[in-house]
C-alpha positions in Angstrom: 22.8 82.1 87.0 21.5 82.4 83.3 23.5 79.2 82.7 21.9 77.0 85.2 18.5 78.6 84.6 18.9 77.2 81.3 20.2 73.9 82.0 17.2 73.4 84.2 14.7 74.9 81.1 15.8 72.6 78.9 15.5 69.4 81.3 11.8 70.3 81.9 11.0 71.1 78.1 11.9 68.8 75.9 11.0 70.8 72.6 13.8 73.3 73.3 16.8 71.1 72.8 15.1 69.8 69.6 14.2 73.4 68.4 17.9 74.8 69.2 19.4 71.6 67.3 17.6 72.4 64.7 18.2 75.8 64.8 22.0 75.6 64.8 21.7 73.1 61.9 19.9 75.6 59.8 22.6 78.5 60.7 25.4 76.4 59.4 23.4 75.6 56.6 23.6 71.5 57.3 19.9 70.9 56.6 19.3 70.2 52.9 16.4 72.1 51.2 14.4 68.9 50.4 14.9 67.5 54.1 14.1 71.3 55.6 9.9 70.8 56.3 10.6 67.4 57.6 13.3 68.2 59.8 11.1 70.7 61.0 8.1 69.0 61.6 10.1 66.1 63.2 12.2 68.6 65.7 8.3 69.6 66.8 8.4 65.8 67.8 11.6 65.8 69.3 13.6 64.5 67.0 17.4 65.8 66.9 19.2 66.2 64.2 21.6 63.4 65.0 18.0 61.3 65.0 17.9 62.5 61.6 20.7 60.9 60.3 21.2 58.1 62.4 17.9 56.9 61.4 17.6 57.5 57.8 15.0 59.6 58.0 15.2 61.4 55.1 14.5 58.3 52.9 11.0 57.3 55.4 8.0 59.3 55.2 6.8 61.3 58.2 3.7 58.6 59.1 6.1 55.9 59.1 8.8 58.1 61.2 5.9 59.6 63.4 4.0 55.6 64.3 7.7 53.7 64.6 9.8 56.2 66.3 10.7 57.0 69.8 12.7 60.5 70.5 14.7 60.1 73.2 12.4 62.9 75.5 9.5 60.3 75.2 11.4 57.2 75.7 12.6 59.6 79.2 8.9 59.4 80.4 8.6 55.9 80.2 10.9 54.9 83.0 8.6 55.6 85.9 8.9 57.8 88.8 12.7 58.8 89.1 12.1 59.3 92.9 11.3 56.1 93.1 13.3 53.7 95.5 14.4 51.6 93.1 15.2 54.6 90.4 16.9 56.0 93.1 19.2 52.9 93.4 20.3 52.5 90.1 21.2 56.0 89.7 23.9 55.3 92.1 26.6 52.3 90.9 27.4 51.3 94.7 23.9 51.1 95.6 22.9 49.1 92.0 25.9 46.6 92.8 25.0 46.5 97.2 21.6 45.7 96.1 22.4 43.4 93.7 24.7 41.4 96.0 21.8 41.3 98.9 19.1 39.5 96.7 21.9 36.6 95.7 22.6 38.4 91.5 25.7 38.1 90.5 27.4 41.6 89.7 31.1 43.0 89.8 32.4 43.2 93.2 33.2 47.1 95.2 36.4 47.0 97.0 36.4 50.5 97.8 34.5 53.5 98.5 36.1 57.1 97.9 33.9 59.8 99.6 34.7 62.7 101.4 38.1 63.2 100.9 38.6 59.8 102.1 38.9 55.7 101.0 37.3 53.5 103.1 37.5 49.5 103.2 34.4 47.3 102.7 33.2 44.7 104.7 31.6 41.3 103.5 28.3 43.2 102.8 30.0 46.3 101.5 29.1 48.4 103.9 32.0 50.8 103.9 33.9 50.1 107.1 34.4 53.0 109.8 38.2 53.9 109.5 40.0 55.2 106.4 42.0 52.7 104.5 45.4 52.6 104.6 46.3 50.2 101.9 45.2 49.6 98.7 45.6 45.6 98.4 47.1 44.0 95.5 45.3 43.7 92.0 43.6 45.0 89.1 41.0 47.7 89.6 38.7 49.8 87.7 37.6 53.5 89.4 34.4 55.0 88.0 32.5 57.6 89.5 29.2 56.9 90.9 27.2 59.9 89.3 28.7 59.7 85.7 27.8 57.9 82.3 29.0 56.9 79.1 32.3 55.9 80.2 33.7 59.5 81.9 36.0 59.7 84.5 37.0 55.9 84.4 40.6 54.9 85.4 42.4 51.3 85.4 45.3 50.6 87.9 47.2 47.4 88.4 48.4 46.7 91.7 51.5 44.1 91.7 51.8 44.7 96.3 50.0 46.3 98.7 50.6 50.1 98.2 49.9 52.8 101.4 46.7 55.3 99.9 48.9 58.1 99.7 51.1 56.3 97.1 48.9 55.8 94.7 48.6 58.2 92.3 45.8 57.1 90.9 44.0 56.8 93.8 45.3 60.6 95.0 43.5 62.1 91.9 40.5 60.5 92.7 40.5 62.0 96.4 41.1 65.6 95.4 39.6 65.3 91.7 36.4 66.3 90.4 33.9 63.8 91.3 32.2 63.7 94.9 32.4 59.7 95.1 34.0 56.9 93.2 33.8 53.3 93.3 36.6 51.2 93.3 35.9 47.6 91.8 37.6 44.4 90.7 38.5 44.3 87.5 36.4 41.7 86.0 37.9 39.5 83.1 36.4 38.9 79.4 35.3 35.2 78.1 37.7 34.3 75.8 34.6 34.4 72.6 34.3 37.9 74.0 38.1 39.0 74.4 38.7 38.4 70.6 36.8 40.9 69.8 38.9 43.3 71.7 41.7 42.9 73.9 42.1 46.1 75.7 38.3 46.3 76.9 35.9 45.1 79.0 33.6 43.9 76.3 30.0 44.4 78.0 25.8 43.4 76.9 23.6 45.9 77.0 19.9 44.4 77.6 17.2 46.5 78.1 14.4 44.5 80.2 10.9 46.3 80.8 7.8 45.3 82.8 4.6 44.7 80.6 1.3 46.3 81.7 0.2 42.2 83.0 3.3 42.7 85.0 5.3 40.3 83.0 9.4 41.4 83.1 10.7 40.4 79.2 13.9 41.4 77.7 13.1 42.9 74.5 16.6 44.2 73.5 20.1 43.3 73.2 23.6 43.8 71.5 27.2 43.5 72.2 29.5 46.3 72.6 33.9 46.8 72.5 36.1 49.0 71.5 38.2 49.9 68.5 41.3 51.4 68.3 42.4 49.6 71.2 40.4 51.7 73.7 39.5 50.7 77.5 35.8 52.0 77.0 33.4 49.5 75.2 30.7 52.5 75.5 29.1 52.9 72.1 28.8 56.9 72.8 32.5 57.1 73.7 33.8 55.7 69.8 33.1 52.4 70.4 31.3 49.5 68.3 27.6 47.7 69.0 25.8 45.0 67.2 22.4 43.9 67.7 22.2 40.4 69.3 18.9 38.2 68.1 16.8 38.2 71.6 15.9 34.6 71.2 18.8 32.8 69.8 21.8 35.0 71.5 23.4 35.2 67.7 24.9 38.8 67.0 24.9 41.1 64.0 27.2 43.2 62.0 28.8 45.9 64.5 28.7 49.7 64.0 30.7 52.6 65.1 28.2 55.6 66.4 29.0 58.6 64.3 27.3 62.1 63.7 28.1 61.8 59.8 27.1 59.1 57.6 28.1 56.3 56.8 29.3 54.7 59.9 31.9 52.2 59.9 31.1 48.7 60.3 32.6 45.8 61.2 31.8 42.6 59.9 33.8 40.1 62.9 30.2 39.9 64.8 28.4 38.4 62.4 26.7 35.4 63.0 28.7 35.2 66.8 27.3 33.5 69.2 26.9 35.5 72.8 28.3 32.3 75.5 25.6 32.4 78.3 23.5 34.5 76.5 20.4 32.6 78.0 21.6 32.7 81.7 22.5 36.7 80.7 19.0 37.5 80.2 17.3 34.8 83.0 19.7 37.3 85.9 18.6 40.5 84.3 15.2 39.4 84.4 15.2 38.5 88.1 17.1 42.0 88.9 14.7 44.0 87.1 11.7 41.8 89.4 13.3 43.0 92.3 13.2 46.5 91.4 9.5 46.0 90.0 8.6 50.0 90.5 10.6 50.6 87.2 9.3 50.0 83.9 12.5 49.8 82.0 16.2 49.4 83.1 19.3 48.9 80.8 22.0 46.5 82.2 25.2 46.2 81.5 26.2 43.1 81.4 29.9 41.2 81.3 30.5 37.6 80.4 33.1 36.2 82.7 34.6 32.5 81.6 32.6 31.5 84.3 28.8 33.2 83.4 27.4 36.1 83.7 27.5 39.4 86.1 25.8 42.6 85.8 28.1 45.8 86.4 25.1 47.9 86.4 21.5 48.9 85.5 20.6 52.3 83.5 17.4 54.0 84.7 17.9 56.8 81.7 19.2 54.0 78.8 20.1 55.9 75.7 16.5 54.7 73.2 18.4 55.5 70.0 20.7 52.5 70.4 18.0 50.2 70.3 15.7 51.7 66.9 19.1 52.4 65.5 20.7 49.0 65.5 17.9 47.0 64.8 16.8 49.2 62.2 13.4 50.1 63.3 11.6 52.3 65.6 10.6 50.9 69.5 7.2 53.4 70.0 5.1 50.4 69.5 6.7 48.1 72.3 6.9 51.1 74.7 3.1 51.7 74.2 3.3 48.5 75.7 4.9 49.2 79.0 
């Protein structure tokens, strides 16, 4: 009980995960002496102490930090209602991808559901279809669940025949695993200026489009993502690289690797890249975004197939250090905007 109770606290006050940050810092006696008022002050703003780092803070005074910056708990109020219908779909991957698929978007493409217990079949306007399936059809597939982030819980399988549901084993851990529902989807294939930059992922765009107070949808963010190491997850929390792409031209930046401890590793092999259908990439997002006009901001995901663009899904609750840290400035002033 205490542990709920305090997982629901800290959701509803967003000082306290600051303050204990902070406080755990201090105990372990990570916070320098010079850097000690400032970290203080700033964990009052909601600044943790991987904001701290990440940023540079120590080197930029506290007006310049305070005016520029964004903590993550503000950035969280910005999004709108998240009982909203539309917040409501994209917090669910099969919904986000259904919807998407009704108003004419491209997006990845649900095969299967997994819910209940059971798998069940879709029809041609993925509804799921009455009776269990039987057979898992031939091909490559990626199962994510529908209620996670950063990457967790996703597993790859490659199909060569038909196989009966209960002799897959991939497909048998995601029945009786830990995750209610999952979402079984095509496995959708990198452009080739895309797959250099890392052949065992899907290398994704995050854009982050928001609606203007004049009701004008703009994209105002954007950078590449893979992986290193030869991972399957492109997700920048889960190890992997980002670079900032240039909103108007669709040329990327150096990469960096997400650490807690400076300096973070670079590499240099995005440099002045050119994102294919980078324009067409941000016209789709766009239009999503005006059909779910109730939302103020939403982070897509965003593959770029040989043959264009599709979304494989939009973030309600995008992550606002990615943006202030990789193009080296804060975001407060756009989001005053929205």
């Amino acid at each position: 009980m205490r542990k709920n109770y305090r997982k629901k606290y800290y959701k509803k006050n967003w000082f306290s995960r600051s303050f204990l940050d902070f406080t755990s810092e201090y105990k372990h006696g990570k916070i320098l002496p010079g850097s000690f008022l400032k970290r203080l002050f700033l964990c009052f703003g909601g600044f943790t102490g991987n904001d701290f780092r990440n940023y540079g803070f120590a080197e930029k005074t506290i007006r310049n930090i305070v005016i520029n910056y964004t903590p993550y708990c503000r950035m969280f109020r910005t999004r709108g209602n998240d009982k909203s219908p539309s917040c409501l779909i994209l917090q669910n991957k099969f919904e986000t991808l259904k919807f998407l698929h009704s108003k004419g978007i491209p997006a990845s493409i649900p095969r299967y559901i997994i819910t209940q217990g059971k798998v069940f079949d879709l029809d041609d306007n993925f509804n799921p279809l009455p009776n269990e399936a039987k057979l898992i059809r031939q091909g490559d597939y990626v199962i994510k669940p529908l209620d996670q982030r950063w990457g967790v819980g996703i597993v790859f399988i490659s199909l060569q025949n038909d196989i009966a549901v209960s002799s897959c084993d991939s497909i048998k851990q995601a029945l009786y695993g830990d995750y209610k529902s999952m979402l079984v989807e095509e496995k959708v294939k990198n452009h080739t200026k895309l797959a250099a930059l890392s052949k065992t992922s899907l290398n994704t765009l995050r854009i982050i489009t928001a609606k203007t107070r004049g009701g004008e949808i703009v994209s105002f963010f954007a950078c590449v993502r893979f992986s290193c190491n030869e991972g399957r997850i492109d997700n920048w929390s889960s190890g992997g690289y980002a670079a900032n792409i240039d909103i108007d031209t669709g040329i990327a930046q150096t990469a960096i690797k997400k650490e807690a401890t400076e300096p973070n590793p670079v590499n240099e092999i995005t440099k002045g890249y050119t994102i294919p259908f980078f324009h067409e990439a941000k016209i789709i997002v766009e239009k999503a975004h005006r059909e779910l006009f109730d939302m103020k901001s939403v982070g897509w995901d965003v593959a770029i197939t040989p043959s264009g663009p599709i979304i494989i899904e939009g973030n309600d609750d995008w992550d606002v250090s990615q943006p202030q840290y990789l193009m080296g400035k804060g975001v407060r002033d756009f989001l005053c905007k929205i």
